[in-house]
C-alpha positions as a Markdown table, in Angstrom:
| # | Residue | x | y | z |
|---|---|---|---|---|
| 1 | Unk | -17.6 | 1.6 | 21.7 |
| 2 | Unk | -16.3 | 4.4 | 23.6 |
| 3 | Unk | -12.3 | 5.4 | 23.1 |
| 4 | Unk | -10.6 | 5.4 | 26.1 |
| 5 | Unk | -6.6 | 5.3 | 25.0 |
| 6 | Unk | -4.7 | 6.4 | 22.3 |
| 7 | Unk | -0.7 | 5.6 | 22.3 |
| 8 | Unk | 2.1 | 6.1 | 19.1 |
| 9 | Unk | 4.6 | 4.0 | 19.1 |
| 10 | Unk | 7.4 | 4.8 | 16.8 |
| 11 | Unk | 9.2 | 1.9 | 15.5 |
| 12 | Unk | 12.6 | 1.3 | 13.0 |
| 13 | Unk | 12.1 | -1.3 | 11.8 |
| 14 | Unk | 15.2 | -2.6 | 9.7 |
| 15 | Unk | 15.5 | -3.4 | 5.7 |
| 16 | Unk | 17.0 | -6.6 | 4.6 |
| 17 | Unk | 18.6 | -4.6 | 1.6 |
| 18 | Unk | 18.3 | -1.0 | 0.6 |
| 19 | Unk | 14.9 | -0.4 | -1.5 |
| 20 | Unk | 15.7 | 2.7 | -4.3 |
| 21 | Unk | 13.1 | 4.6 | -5.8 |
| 22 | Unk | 13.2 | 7.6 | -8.1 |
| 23 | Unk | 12.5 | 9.8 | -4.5 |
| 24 | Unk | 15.3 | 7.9 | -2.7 |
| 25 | Unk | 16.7 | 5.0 | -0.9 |
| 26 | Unk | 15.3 | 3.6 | 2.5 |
| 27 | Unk | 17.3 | 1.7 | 4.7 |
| 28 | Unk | 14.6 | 0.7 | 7.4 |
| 29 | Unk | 10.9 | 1.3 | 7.8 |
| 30 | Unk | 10.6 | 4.1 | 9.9 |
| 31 | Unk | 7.2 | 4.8 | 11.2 |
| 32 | Unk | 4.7 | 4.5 | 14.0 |
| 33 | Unk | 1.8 | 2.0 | 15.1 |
| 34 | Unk | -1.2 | 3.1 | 16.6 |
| 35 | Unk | -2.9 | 1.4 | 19.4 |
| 36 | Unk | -6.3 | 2.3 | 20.6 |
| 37 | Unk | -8.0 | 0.8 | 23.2 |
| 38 | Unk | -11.6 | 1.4 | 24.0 |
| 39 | Unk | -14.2 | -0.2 | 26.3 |
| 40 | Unk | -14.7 | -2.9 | 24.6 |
| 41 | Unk | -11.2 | -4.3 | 22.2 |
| 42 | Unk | -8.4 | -3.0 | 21.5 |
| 43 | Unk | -7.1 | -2.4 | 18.0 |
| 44 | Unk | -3.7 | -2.0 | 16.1 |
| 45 | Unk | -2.5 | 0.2 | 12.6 |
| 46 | Unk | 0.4 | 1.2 | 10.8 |
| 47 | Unk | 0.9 | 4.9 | 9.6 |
| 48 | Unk | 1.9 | 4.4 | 6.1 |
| 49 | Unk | 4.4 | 6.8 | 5.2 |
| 50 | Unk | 7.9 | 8.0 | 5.9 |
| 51 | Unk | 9.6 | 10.8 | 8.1 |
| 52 | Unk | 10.2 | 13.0 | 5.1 |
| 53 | Unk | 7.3 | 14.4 | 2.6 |
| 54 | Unk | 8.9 | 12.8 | -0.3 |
| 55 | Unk | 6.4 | 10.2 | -1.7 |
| 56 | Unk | 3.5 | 11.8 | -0.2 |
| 57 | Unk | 2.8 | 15.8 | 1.7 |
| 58 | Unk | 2.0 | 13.2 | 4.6 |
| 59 | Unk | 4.9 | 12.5 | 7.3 |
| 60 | Unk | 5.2 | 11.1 | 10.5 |
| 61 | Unk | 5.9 | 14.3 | 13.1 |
| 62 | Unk | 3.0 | 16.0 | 10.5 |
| 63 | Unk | 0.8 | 12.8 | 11.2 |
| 64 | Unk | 0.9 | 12.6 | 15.0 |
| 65 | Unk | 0.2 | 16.5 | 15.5 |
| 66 | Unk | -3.1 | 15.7 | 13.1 |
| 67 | Unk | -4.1 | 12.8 | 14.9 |
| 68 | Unk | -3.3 | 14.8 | 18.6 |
| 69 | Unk | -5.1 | 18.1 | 17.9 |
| 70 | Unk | -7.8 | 17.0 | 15.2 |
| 71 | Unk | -8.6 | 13.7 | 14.5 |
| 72 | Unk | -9.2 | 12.5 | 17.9 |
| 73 | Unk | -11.0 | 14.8 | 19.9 |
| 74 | Unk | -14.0 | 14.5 | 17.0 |
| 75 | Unk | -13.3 | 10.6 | 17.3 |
| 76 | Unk | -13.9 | 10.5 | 21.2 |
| 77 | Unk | -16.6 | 13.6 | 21.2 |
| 78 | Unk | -18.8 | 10.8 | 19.0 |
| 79 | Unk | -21.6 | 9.3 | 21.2 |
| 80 | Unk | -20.6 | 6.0 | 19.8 |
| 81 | Unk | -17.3 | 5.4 | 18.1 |
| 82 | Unk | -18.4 | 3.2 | 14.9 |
| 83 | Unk | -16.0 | 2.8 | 11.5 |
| 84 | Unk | -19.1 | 3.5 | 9.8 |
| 85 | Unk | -19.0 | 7.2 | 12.0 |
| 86 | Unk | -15.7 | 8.0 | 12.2 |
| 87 | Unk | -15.5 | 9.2 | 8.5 |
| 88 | Unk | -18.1 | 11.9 | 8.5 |
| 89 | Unk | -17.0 | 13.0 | 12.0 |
| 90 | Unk | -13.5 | 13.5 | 10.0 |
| 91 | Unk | -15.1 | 15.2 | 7.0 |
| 92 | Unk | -14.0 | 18.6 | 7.9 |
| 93 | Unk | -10.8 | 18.0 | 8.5 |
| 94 | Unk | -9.2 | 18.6 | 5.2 |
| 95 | Unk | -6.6 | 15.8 | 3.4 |
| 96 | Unk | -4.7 | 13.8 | 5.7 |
| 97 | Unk | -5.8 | 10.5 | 4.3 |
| 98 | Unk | -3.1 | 8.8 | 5.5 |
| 99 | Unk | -3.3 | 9.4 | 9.0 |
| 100 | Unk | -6.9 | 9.2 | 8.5 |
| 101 | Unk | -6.6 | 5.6 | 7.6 |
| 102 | Unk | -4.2 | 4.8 | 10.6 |
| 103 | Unk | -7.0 | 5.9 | 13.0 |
| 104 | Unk | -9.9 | 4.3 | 11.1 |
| 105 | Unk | -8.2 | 0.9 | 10.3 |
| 106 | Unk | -7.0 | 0.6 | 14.2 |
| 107 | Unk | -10.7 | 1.5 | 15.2 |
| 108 | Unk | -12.2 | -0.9 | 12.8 |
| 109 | Unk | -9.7 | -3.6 | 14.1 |
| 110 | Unk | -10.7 | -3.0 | 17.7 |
| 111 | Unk | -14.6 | -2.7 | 16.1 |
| 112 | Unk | -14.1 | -6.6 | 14.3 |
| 113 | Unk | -12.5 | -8.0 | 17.2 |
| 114 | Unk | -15.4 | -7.2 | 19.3 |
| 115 | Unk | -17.6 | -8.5 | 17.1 |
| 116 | Unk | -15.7 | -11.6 | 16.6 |
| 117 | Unk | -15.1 | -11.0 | 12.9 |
| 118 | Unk | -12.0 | -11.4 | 10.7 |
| 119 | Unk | -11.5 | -8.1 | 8.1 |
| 120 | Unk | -11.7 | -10.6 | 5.3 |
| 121 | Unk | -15.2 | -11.2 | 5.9 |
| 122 | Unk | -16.5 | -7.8 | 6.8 |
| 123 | Unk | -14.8 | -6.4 | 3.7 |
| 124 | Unk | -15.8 | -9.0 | 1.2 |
| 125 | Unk | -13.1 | -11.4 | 0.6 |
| 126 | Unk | -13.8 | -14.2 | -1.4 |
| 127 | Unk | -10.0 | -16.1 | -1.5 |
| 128 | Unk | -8.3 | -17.3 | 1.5 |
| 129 | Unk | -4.9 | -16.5 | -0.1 |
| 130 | Unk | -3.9 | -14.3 | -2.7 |
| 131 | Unk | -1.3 | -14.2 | -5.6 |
| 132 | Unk | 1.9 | -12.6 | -4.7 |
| 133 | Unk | 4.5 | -10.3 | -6.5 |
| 134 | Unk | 7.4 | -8.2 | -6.0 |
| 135 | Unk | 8.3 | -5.1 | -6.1 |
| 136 | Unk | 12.5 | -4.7 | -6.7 |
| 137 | Unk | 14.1 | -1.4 | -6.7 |
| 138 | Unk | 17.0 | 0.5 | -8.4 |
| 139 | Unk | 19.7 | -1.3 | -8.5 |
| 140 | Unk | 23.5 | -0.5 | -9.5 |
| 141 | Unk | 23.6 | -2.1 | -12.3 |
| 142 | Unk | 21.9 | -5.0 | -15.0 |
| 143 | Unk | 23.9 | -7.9 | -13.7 |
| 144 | Unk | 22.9 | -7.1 | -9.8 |
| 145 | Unk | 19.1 | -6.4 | -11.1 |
| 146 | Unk | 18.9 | -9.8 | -12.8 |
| 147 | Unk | 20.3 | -11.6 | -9.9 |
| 148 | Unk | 17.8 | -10.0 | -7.6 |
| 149 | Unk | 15.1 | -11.1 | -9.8 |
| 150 | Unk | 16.1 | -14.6 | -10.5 |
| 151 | Unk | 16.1 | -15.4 | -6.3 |
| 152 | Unk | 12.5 | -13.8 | -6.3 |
| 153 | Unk | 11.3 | -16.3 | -8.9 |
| 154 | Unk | 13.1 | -18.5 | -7.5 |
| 155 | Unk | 11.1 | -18.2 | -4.0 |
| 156 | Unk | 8.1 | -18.5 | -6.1 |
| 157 | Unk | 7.1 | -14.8 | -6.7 |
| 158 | Unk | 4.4 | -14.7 | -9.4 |
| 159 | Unk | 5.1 | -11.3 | -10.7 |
| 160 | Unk | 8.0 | -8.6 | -10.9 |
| 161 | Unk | 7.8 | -4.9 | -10.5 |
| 162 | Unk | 10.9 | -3.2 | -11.6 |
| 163 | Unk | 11.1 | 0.7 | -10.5 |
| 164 | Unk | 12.1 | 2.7 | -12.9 |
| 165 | Unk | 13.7 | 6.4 | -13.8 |
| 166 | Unk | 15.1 | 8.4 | -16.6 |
| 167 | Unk | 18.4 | 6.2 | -16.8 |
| 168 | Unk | 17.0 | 3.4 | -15.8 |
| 169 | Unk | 14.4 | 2.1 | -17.7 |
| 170 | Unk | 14.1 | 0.5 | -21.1 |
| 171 | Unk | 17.5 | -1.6 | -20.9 |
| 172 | Unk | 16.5 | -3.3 | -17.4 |
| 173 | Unk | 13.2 | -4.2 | -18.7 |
| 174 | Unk | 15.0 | -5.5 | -22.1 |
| 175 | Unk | 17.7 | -7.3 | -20.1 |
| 176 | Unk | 14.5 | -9.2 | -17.7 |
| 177 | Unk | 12.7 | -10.1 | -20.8 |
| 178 | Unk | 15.7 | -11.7 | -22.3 |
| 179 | Unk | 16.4 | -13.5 | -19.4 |
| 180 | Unk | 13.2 | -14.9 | -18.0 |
| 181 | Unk | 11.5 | -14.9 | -20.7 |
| 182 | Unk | 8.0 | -13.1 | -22.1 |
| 183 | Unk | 6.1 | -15.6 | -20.1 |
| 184 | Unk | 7.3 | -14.2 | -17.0 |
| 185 | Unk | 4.3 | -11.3 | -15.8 |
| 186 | Unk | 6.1 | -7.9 | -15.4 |
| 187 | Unk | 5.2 | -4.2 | -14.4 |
| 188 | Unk | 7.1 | -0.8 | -14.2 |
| 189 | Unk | 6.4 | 1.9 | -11.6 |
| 190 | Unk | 8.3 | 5.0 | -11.9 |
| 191 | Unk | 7.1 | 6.9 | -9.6 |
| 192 | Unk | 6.0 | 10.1 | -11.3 |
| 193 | Unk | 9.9 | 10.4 | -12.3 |
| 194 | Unk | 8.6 | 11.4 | -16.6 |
| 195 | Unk | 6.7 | 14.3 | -18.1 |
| 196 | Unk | 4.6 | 14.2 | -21.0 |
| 197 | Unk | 7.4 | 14.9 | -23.1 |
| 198 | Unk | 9.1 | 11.8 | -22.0 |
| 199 | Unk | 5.9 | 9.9 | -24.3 |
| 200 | Unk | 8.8 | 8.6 | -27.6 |
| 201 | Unk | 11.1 | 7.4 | -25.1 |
| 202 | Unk | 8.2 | 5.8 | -23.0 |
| 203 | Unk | 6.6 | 3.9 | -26.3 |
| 204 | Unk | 9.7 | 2.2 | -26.5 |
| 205 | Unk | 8.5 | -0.3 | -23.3 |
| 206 | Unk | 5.8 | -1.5 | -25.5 |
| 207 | Unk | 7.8 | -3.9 | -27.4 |
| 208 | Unk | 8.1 | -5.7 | -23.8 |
| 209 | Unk | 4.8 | -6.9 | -23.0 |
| 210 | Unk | 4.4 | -5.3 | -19.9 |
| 211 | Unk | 1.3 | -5.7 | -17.4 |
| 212 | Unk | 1.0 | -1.6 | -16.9 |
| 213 | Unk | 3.2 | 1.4 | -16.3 |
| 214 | Unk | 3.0 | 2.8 | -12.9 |
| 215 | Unk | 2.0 | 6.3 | -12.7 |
| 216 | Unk | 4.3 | 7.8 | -15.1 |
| 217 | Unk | 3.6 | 11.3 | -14.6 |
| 218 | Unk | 3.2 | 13.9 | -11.9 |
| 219 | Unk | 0.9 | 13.3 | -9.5 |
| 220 | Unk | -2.7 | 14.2 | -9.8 |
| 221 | Unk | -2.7 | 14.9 | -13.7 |
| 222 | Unk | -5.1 | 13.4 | -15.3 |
| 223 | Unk | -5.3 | 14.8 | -18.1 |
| 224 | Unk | -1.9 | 14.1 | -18.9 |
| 225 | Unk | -1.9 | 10.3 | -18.0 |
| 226 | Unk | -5.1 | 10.4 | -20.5 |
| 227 | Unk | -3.0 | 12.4 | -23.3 |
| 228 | Unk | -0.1 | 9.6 | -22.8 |
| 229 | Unk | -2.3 | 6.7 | -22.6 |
| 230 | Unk | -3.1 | 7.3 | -26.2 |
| 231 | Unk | 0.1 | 7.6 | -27.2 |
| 232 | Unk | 1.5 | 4.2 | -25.7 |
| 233 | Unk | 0.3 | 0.9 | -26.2 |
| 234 | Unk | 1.2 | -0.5 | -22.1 |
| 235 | Unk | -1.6 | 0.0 | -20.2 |
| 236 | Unk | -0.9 | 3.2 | -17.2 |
| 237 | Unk | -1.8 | 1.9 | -14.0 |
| 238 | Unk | -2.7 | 5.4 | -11.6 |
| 239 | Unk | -1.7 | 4.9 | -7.9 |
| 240 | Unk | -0.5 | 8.3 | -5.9 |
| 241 | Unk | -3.2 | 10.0 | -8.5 |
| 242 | Unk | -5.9 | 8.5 | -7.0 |
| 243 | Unk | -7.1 | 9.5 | -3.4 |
| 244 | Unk | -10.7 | 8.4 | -3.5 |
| 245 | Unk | -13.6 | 6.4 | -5.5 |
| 246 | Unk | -14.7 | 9.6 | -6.9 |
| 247 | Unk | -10.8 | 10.0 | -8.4 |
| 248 | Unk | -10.7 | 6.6 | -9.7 |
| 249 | Unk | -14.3 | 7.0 | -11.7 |
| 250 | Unk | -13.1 | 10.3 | -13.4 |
| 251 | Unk | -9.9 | 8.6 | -14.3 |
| 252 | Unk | -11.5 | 6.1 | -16.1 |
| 253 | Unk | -14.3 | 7.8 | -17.6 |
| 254 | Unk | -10.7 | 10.1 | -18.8 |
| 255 | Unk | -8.9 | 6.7 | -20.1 |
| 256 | Unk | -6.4 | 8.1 | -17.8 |
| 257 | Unk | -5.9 | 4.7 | -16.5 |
| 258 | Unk | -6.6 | 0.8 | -17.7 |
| 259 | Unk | -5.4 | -0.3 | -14.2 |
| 260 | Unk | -5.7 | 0.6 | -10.6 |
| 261 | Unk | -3.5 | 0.4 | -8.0 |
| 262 | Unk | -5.2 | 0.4 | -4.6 |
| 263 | Unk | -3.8 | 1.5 | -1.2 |
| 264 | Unk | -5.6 | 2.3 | 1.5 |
| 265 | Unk | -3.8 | 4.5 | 3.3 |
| 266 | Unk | -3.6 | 6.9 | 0.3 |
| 267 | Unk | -7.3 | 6.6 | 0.0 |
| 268 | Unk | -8.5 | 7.0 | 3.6 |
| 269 | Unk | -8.5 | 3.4 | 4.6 |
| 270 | Unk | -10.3 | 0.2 | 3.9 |
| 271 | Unk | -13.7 | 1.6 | 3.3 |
| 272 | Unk | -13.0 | 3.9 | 0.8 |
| 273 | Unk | -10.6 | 1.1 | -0.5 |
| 274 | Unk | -13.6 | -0.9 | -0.8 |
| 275 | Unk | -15.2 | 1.6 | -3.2 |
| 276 | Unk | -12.1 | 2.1 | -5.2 |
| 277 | Unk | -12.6 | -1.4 | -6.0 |
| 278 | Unk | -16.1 | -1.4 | -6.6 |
| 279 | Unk | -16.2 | 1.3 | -8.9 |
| 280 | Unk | -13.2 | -0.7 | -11.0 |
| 281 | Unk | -14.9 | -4.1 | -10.7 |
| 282 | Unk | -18.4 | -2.3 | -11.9 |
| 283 | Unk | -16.3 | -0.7 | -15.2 |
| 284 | Unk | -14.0 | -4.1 | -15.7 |
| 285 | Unk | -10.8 | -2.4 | -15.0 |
| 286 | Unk | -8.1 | -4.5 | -13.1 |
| 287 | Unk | -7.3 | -3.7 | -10.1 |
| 288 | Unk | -4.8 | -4.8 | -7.3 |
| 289 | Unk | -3.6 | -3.9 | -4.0 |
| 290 | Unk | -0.1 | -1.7 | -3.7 |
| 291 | Unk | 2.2 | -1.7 | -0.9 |
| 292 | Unk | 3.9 | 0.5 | 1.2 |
| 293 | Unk | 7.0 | -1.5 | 2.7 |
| 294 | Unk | 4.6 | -2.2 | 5.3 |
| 295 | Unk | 5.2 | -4.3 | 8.7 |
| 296 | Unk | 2.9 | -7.0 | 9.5 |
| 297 | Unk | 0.5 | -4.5 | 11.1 |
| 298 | Unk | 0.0 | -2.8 | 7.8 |
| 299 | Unk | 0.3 | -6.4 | 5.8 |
| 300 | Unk | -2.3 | -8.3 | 7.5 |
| 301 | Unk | -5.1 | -6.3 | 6.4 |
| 302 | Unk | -4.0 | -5.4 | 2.7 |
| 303 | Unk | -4.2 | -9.0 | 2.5 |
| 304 | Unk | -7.7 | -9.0 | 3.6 |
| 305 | Unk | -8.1 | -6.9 | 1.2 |
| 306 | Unk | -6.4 | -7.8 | -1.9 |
| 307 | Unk | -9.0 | -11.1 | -1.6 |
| 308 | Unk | -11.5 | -9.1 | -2.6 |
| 309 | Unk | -13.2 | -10.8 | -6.3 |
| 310 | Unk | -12.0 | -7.3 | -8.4 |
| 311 | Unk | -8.0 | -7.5 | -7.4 |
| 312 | Unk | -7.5 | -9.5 | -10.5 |
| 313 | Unk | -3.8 | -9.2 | -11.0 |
| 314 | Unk | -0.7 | -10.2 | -8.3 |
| 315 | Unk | -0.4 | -7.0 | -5.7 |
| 316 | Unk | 2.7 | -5.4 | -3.6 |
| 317 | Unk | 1.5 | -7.9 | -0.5 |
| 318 | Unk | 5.2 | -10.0 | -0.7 |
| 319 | Unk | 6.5 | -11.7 | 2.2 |
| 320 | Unk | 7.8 | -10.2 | 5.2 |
| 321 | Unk | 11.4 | -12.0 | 4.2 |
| 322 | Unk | 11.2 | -9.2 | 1.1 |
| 323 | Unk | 11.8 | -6.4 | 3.3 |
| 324 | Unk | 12.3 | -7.6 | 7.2 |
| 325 | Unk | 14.9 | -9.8 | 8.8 |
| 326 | Unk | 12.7 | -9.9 | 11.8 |
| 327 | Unk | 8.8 | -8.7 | 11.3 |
| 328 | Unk | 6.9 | -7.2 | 14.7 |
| 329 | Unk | 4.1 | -9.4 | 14.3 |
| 330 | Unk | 4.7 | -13.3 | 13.5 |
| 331 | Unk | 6.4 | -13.3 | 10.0 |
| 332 | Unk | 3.8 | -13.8 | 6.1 |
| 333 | Unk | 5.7 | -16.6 | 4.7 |
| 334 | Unk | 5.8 | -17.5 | 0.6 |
| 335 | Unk | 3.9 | -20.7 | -0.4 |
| 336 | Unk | 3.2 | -21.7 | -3.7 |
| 337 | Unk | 3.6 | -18.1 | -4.9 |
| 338 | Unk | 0.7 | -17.0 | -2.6 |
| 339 | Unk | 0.2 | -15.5 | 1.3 |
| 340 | Unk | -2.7 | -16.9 | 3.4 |
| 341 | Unk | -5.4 | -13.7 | 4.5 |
| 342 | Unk | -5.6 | -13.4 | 8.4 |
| 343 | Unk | -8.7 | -15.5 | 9.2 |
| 344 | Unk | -8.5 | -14.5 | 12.8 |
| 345 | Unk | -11.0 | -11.8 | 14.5 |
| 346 | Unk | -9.9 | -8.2 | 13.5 |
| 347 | Unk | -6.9 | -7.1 | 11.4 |
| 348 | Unk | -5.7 | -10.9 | 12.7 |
| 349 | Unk | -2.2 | -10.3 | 13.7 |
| 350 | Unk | -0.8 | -8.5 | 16.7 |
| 351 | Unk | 2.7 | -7.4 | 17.5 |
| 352 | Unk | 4.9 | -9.5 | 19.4 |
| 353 | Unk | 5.7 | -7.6 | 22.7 |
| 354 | Unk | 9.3 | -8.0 | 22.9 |
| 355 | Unk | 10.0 | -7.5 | 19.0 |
| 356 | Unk | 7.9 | -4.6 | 19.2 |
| 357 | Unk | 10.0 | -3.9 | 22.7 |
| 358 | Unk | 13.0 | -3.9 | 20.9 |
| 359 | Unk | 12.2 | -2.1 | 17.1 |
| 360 | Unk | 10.2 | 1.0 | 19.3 |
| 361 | Unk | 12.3 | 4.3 | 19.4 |
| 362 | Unk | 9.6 | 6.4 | 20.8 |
| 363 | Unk | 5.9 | 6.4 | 22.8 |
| 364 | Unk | 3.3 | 9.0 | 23.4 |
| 365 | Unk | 0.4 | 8.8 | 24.9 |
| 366 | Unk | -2.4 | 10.6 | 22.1 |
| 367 | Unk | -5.4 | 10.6 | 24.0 |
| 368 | Unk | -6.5 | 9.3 | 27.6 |
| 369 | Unk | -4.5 | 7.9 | 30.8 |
């Protein structure tokens, strides 16, 4: 393939209902889709993070000046744009997974859908649908927080994610238990909001049950994950800690995690997400795919992704109801607690023109005409 056209298109994309974390509350998804179009398909992504630095160091006005100035001039200066090239033509350019993985993933959707082939196969997959959960935010108070999670049962969610903070923690989890039941399979993320100091207070969630404990800690700190894993009984699951395969076999090797949480955008996109899972499959730790309050452009291929034989526990991959009155592709709908993986050529979804018409605040031509 040869790249002929790069255009951003910022969207703002609404929120059915705030979503609080321990960084902040988000009100709509606010972000941009890449579409590239080279001389043989076209393909489609979704830059995964947020305006502001807050999760991540990534952001979007940061993101398109990478992708401008850096990424793609080495991505049209190769002889022959490939997925399999684009990574080492990259290599020098420092960080920047996340706008890494927007290029690579819409390259690799234009790639498949040349070749006729859905991501599902080329990655791996061996499920047509996968298990769904749901992630549910902070909420004002224990009464609101049960209600919320009694309609997601009740629309057949298969697990519960409750995010967490200093404040916020061990009497929500007690109060879900009591309620639904120790049946019912729940997780915590808090977001790096704890330090190691926090390990007491922390021990207390072990009388719950609980599936894993979301990166506790700061970011990055292994060796402190590792120091709190033996102090607590719930397994620590490592997501923004872990940027590549390499990370992920040096946390385990450091007991800094029984769990991984994959996202591809944080790791550079689907390839290296691939490894991430290999390496976990190859030392039987479970793994399973996190979300990003993504569109339909960023949910179609985690999909593809979370069908892959290692993601052995219910991922971040809900229905586009969770999040979006009105998705910009045709919506993932709920059935029987699971979502169906795009079987169509590529990525398998596209935006619908006038949604997308109608959610864009901004577009830039990148590269080309």
């Amino acid at each position: 393939m040869k790249l002929e056209r790069v255009e951003l298109l910022h969207v703002a994309v609404p929120l059915v209902t705030p979503f609080r974390t321990s960084f902040g509350v988000m009100t709509s998804k606010d972000t941009f889709l890449l579409h590239v179009v080279t001389d043989e398909a076209e393909g489609w992504s979704e830059f995964a993070a947020d305006p502001e630095p807050l999760y991540c160091s990534e952001f979007v006005a940061g993101a398109e000046i990478v992708l401008r100035d850096f990424l793609l001039p080495r991505a049209a200066a190769l002889p022959r744009l490939t997925t399999a090239a684009l990574a080492p033509a990259l290599a020098k350019i420092k960080g920047h997974e996340l706008a890494k993985a927007a290029l690579e993933t819409a390259v690799l959707d234009a790639e498949l859908r040349a070749h006729d082939m859905p991501l599902a196969t080329f990655l791996g997959a061996v499920r047509d649908r996968v298990p769904a959960g749901v992630s549910v935010g902070i909420r004002d108070s224990v009464p609101a927080l049960l209600d919320e999670v009694e309609g997601y049962l009740a629309e057949g969610y298969l697990r519960i994610k409750l995010k967490i903070e200093p404040g916020w923690d061990v009497e929500p989890v007690r109060a879900v238990r009591e309620r639904f039941g120790d049946g019912l399979p729940l997780q915590v993320d808090a977001n790096t909001a704890y330090n190691l100091a926090d390990a007491e207070h922390l021990r207390m969630l072990d009388e719950f049950g609980l599936l894993l404990i979301e990166e506790p800690l700061e970011e990055n700190n292994l060796h402190a994950h590792a120091l709190l894993q033996q102090r607590i009984a719930t397994p620590v699951c490592l997501d923004e800690s872990l940027h590549s395969a390499r990370d992920t076999a040096s946390a385990i090797a450091m007991d800094a995690c029984r769990v991984v949480n994959v996202k591809p955008a944080r790791v550079g996109g689907y390839l290296e997400a691939r490894r991430v899972h290999d390496v976990a499959a190859a030392h039987g730790v479970p793994a399973w795919c996190g979300g990003m309050l993504e569109t339909g452009i960023g949910r179609a291929p985690n999909l593809a992704l979370a069908a892959l034989p290692g993601f052995t526990l219910p991922g971040d991959t809900s229905a586009s109801s969770r999040y979006f009155a009105e998705d910009v592709t045709e919506p993932f709908v709920l059935r029987d607690g699971h979502l169906t993986v795009p079987a169509s050529p590529g990525i398998g979804v596209r935006p619908l023109p006038e949604t997308l018409r109608r959610f864009t605040t901004g577009r830039r031509v990148l590269f080309g005409g």
